[in-house]
DOVEXFI-203684 format. One record per residue (C-alpha): residue number from 0; residue in one letter; x, z, y negated. Coordinates in steps of 0.001 Angstrom, whole numbers, plus 500000, padded with zeros to 6 digits. Layout:
<rs>
R   seq   type     east       up    north
R   NUM      A        X        Z        Y
...
</rs>
This chain:
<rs>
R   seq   type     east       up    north
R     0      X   885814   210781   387596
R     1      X   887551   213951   386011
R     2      X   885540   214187   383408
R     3      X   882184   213424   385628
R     4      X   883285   216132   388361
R     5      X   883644   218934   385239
R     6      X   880696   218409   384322
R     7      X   878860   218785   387208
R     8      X   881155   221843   387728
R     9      X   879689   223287   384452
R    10      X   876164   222177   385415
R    11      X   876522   224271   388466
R    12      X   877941   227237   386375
R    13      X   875231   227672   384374
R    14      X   872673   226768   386815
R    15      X   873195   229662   388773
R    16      X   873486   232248   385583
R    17      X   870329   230546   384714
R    18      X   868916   231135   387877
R    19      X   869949   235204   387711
R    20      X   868559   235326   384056
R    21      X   865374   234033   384741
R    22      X   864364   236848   386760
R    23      X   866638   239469   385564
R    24      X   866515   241342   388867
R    25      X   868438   238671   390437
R    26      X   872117   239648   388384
R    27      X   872414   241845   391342
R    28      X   872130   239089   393762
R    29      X   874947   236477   395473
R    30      X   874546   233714   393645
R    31      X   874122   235104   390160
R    32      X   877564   237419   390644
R    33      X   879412   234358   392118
R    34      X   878459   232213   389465
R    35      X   879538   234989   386802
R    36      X   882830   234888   388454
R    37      X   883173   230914   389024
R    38      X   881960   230782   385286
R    39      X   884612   233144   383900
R    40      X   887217   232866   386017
R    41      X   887518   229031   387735
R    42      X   886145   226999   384833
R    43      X   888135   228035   381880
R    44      X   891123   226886   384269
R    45      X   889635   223608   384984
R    46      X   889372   222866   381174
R    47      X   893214   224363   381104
R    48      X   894477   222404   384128
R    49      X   892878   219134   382729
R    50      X   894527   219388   379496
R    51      X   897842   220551   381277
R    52      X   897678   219009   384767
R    53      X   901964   218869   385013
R    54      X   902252   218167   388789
R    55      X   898760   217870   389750
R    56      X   898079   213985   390080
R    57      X   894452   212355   388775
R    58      X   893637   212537   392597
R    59      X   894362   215916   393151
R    60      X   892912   216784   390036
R    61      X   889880   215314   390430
R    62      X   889896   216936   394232
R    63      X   890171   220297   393706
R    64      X   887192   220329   390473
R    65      X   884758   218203   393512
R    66      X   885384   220829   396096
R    67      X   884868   223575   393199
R    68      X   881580   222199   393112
R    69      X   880881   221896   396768
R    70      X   881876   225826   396913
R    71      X   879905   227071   393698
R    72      X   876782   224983   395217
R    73      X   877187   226807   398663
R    74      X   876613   230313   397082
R    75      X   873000   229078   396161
R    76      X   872837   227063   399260
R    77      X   873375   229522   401890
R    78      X   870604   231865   399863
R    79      X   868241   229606   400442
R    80      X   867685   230281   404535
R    81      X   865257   232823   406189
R    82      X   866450   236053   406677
R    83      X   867453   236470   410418
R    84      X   864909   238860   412425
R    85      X   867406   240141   414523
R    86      X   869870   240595   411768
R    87      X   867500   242491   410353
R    88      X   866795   244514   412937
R    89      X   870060   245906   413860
R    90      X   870558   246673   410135
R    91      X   867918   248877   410124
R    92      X   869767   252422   410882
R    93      X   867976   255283   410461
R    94      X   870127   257901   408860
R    95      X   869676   261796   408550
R    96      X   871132   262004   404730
R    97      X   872466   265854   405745
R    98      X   875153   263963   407785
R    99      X   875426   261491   405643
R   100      X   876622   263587   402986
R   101      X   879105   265222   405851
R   102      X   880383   261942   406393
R   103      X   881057   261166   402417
R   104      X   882708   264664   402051
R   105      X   885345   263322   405129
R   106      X   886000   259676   403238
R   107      X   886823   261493   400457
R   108      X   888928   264181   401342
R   109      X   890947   261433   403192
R   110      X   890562   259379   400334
R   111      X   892044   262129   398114
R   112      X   894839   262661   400871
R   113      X   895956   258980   400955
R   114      X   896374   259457   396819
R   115      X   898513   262379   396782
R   116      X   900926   260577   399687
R   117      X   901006   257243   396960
R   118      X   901568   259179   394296
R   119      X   904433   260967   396038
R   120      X   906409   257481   396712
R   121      X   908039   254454   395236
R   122      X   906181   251683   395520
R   123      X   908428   248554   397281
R   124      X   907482   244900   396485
R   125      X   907779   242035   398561
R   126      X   909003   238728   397578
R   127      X   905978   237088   396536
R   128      X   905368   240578   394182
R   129      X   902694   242306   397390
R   130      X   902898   245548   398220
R   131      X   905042   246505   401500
R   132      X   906108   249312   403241
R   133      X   904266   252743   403595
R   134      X   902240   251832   400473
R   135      X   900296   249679   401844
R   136      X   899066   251688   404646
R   137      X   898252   254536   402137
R   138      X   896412   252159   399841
R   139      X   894278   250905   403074
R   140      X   892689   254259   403510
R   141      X   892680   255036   400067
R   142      X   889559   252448   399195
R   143      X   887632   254485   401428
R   144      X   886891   257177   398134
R   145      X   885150   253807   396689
R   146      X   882651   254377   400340
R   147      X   882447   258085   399572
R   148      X   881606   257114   395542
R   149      X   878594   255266   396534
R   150      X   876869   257577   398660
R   151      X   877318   260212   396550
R   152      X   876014   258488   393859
R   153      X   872854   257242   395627
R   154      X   872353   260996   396653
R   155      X   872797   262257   393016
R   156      X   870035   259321   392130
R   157      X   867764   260774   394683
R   158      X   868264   264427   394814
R   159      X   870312   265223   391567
R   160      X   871898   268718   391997
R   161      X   874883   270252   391023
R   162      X   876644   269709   394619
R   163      X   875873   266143   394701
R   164      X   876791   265724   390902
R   165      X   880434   267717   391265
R   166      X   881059   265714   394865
R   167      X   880633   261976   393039
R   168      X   882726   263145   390100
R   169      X   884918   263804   392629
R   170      X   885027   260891   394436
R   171      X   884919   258458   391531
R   172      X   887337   259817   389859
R   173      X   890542   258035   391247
R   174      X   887998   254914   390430
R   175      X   887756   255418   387251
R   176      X   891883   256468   386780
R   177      X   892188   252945   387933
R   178      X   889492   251539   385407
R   179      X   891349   253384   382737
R   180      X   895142   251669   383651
R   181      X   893450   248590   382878
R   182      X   893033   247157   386408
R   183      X   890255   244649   387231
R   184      X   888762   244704   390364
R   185      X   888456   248680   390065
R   186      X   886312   248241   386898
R   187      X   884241   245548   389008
R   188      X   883440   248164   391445
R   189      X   883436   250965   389249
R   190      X   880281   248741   387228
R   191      X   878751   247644   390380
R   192      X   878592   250589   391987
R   193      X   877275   252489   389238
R   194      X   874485   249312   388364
R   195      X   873107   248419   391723
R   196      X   872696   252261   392636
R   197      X   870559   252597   389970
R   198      X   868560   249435   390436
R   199      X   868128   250477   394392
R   200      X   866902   253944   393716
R   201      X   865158   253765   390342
R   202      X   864414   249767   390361
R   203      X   866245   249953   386829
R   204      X   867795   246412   384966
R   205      X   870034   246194   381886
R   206      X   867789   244079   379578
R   207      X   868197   240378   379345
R   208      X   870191   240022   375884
R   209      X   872895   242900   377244
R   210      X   873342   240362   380560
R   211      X   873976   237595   378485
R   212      X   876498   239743   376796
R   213      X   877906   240333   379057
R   214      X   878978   237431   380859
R   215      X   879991   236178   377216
R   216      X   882197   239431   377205
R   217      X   883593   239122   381218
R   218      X   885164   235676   379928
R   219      X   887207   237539   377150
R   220      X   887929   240865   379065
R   221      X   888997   239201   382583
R   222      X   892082   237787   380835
R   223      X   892713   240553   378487
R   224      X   892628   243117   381568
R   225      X   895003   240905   383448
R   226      X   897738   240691   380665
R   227      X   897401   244337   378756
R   228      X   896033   246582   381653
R   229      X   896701   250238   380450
R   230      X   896542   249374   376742
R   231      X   893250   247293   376975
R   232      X   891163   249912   376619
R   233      X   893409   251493   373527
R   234      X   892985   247812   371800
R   235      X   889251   248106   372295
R   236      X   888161   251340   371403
R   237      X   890590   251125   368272
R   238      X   887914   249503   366877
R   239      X   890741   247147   365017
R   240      X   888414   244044   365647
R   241      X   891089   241814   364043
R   242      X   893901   242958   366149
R   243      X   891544   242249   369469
R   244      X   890658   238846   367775
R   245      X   894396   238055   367566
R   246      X   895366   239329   370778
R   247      X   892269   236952   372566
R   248      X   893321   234623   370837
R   249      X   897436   234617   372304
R   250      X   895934   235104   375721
R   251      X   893306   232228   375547
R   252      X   896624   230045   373608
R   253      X   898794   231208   376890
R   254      X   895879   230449   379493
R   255      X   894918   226927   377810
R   256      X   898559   225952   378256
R   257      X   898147   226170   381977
R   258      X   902075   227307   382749
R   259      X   899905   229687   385362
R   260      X   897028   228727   386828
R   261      X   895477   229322   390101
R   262      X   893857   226397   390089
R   263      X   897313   224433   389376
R   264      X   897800   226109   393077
R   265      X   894608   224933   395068
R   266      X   894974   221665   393787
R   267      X   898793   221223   394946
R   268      X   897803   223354   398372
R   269      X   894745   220790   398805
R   270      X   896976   217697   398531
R   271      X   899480   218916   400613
R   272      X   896515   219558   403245
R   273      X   894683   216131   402644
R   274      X   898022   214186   402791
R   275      X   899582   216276   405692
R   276      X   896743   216806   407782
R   277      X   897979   220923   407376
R   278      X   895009   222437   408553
R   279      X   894738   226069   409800
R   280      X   891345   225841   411530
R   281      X   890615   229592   410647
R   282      X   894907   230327   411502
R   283      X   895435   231783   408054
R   284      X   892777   233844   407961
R   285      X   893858   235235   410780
R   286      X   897115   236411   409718
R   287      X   895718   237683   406579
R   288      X   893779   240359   409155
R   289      X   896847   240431   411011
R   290      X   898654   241208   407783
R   291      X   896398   243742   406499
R   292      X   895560   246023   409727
R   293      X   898372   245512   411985
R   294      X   901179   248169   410692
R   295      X   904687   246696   410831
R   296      X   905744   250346   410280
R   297      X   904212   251686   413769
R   298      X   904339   248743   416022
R   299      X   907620   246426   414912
R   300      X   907929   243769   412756
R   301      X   908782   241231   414729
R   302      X   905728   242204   417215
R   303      X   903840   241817   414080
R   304      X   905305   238532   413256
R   305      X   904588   237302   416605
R   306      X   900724   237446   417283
R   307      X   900738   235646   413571
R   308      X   900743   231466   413140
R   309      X   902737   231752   410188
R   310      X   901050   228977   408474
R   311      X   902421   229485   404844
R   312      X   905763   228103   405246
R   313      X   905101   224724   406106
R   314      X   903317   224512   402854
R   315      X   905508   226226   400791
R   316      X   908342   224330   401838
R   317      X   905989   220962   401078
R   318      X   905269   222153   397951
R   319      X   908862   222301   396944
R   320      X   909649   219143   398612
R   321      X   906814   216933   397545
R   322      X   906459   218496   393406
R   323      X   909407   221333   392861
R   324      X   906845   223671   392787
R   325      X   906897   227495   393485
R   326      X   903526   229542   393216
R   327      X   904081   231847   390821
R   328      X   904553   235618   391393
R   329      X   900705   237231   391387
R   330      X   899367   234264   391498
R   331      X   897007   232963   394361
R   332      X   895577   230284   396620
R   333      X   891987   230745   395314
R   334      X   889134   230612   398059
R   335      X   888807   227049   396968
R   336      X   892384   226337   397997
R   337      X   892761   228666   401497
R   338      X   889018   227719   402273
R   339      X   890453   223421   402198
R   340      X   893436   224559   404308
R   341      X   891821   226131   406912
R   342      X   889010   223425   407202
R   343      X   889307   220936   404567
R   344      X   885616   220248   402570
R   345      X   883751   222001   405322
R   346      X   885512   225318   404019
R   347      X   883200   225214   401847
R   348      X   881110   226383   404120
R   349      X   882796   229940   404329
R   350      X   880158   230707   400968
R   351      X   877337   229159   402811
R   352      X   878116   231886   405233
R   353      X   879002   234693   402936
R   354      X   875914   234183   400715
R   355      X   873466   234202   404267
R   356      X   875106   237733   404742
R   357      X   874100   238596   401360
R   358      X   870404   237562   402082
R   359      X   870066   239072   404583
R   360      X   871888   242330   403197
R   361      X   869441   242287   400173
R   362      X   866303   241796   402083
R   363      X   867418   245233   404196
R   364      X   868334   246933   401329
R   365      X   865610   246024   398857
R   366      X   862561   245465   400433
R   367      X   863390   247980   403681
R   368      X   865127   250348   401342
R   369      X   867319   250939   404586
R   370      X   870184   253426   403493
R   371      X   872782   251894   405577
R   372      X   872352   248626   404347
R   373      X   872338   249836   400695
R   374      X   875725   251159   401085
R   375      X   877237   248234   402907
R   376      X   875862   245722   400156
R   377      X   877452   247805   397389
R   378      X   880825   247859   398824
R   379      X   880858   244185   399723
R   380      X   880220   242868   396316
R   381      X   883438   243867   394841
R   382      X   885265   241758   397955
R   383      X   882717   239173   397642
R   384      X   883932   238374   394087
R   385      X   887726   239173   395096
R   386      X   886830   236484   397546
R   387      X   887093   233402   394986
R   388      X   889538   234804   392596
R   389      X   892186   235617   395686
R   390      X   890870   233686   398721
R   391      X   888485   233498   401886
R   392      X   891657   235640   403884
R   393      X   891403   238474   401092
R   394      X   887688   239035   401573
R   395      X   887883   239135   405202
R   396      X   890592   242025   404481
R   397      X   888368   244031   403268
R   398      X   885534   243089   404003
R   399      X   886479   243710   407665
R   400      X   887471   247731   405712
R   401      X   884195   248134   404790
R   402      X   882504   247233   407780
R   403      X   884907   249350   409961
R   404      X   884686   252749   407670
R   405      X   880499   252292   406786
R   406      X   880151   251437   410374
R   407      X   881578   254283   411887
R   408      X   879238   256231   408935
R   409      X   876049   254503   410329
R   410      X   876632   255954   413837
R   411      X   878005   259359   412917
R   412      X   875004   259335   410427
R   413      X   872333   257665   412141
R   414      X   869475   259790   413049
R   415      X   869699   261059   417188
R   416      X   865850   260511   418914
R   417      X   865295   262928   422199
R   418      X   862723   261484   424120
</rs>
């Protein structure tokens, strides 16, 4: 059944590239960008984990590659639905652009404020290799800039100036700092930013063959990113083609050896679940919002601890028990493995969700060219992708950020009727 279940994996890979290609407008859509990401990141593991499985028992193996499949199908599933009218209707915000651009001038100046204050300390790691302390409350305000970013650069599209122009230099700057260190989901943004601005405000598509390219090129680059960061973009632009060839070649050798794989994770985390019954029902992703905007710093740690479930441990503890296995630092769950512990194969119906947001997202900011909802569906893609590489709990993080920051820029922004 292995092999049957990877195929149908790949099937479903390609199926929804395919399905973006065909009408090249669609690359900017949910289930095109998902299946870039399942395609470049999840299935090069399950070819790894099958040749390497180590722990991972034919059951679990064959487990974790089904519900793969179950979650890859629900980003084209959940597409598929009619737009919700009164969705639809409370997306459409009116905005007066003059405070609009008042608003993007605050984000970033805080944005730029929250920088300085990072750059100023040392960074402490947790355990598990997260960020803790101050740092992460600087780094929670900082992603605002990538707010500011985007509506500068869909003013700049529409009304090119020199104010607009010098304000999104501005504010993608620290962006593309980041993109330069070598750091992956900044580049993500940075790119799909940058793209879907232009295709909402001039309607313009890379061509077909540079696509294709490109997702040939994301498969390479992901990994490369993730093990060079800062030098990556020395190695490329060297333009010592052998060198790169070697180096891709080490990191695809280290990768197909599966010593660290994700994947290796969500299977191990989905046994546990299936054999324990350890099932959050929605627990965990409640402590990763409890985690990410409740401040240990300002209101105690142990308050903190105490409006959590705490439903790592038990699994960690299994996972030592049951296979001497620790997740490795950096590593993560997956959405395919924190999606089965929360709700075992109907987690997969978190993407059914997500991609019914996107609809009707896309419909608002496409075909209503509403403002508001342009900006929102630019900065949820980059979570939205973050989403399967780190888990479900990750892209409620921030996407629950995004809503909170472009929210409050709706209503400042929105336009005031007198009658």
């Amino acid at each position: 059944m292995v092999e049957i279940y990877r195929n149908l994996f790949i099937i479903i890979c390609l199926s929804l590239l395919v399905w973006g290609v065909i009408r090249i407008d669609r690359i900017y859509q949910y289930p095109f960008f998902m299946g870039s990401i399942f395609t470049s990141f999840l299935l090069p593991q399950v070819f790894s984990l099958i040749a390497n499985p180590s722990q991972v028992s034919t059951e679990a193996l064959e487990r974790v590659i089904f519900i793969s499949c179950l979650c890859a199908s629900a980003c084209w599933i959940g597409y598929q639905f009619k737009p919700n009218k009164i969705w639809l209707k409370k997306l459409n915000i009116i905005i007066d652009d003059r405070k609009l651009f008042r608003a993007g001038i605050a984000l970033m100046a805080e944005a730029w404020f929250f920088n300085f204050l990072l750059s100023r300390i040392t960074i402490q790691l947790a355990a598990n290799g997260n960020w803790t302390g101050p740092a992460t409350i600087f780094i929670f305000f900082v992603q605002a800039g990538n707010i500011a970013f985007a509506i500068f650069l869909l003013q700049t599209l529409k009304r090119p100036n020199f104010i607009n122009f010098t304000c999104t230099a501005l504010s993608g700057w620290p962006i593309l700092q980041d993109v330069l260190n070598g750091r992956r989901q900044p580049t993500m943004t940075f790119i799909i930013i940058i793209g879907l601005s232009l295709f909402l405000i001039y309607r313009k598509v890379p061509p077909r063959w540079l696509v294709i390219s490109g997702l040939l090129a994301i498969t390479i680059f992901i990994p490369l990113f993730g093990h060079l960061r800062a030098n990556v973009w020395g190695l490329i632009f060297s333009g010592n083609w052998q060198e790169i060839q070697s180096e891709t070649q080490r990191i695809f050798t280290i990768q197909q050896k599966g010593d660290v794989l994700e994947l290796r994770n969500a299977a191990l985390i989905i046994d546990i679940a299936a054999r324990k019954g350890l099932y959050g029902f929605g627990a965990g992703w409640w402590d990763n919002i409890i985690f990410q905007f409740v401040p240990g710093q300002l209101v105690g740690f142990e308050f903190k601890r105490s409006i959590q479930f705490n439903t790592w441990p038990p699994y960690i503890e299994a996972l030592s028990n049951f296979y001497g296995y620790t997740i490795p630092i950096g590593s993560t769950p997956t959405a395919i493995g924190d999606s089965f512990m929360e709700f075992g194969y109907f987690g997969c119906l978190a993407f059914v969700l997500i991609a019914y947001i996107f609809k009707n997202l896309w419909i608002s900011a496409v075909y209503q060219k509403n403002v508001f909802s342009q900006i929102l569906y630019i900065a949820l893609v980059s979570p939205s992708m973050i989403c399967l590489t780190h888990g479900v709990g990750t892209f409620l993080q921030q996407g629950i950020f995004q809503l909170i920051f472009i929210g409050l820029v709706g209503y400042y922004s929105k336009v005031k009727y007198n009658l």
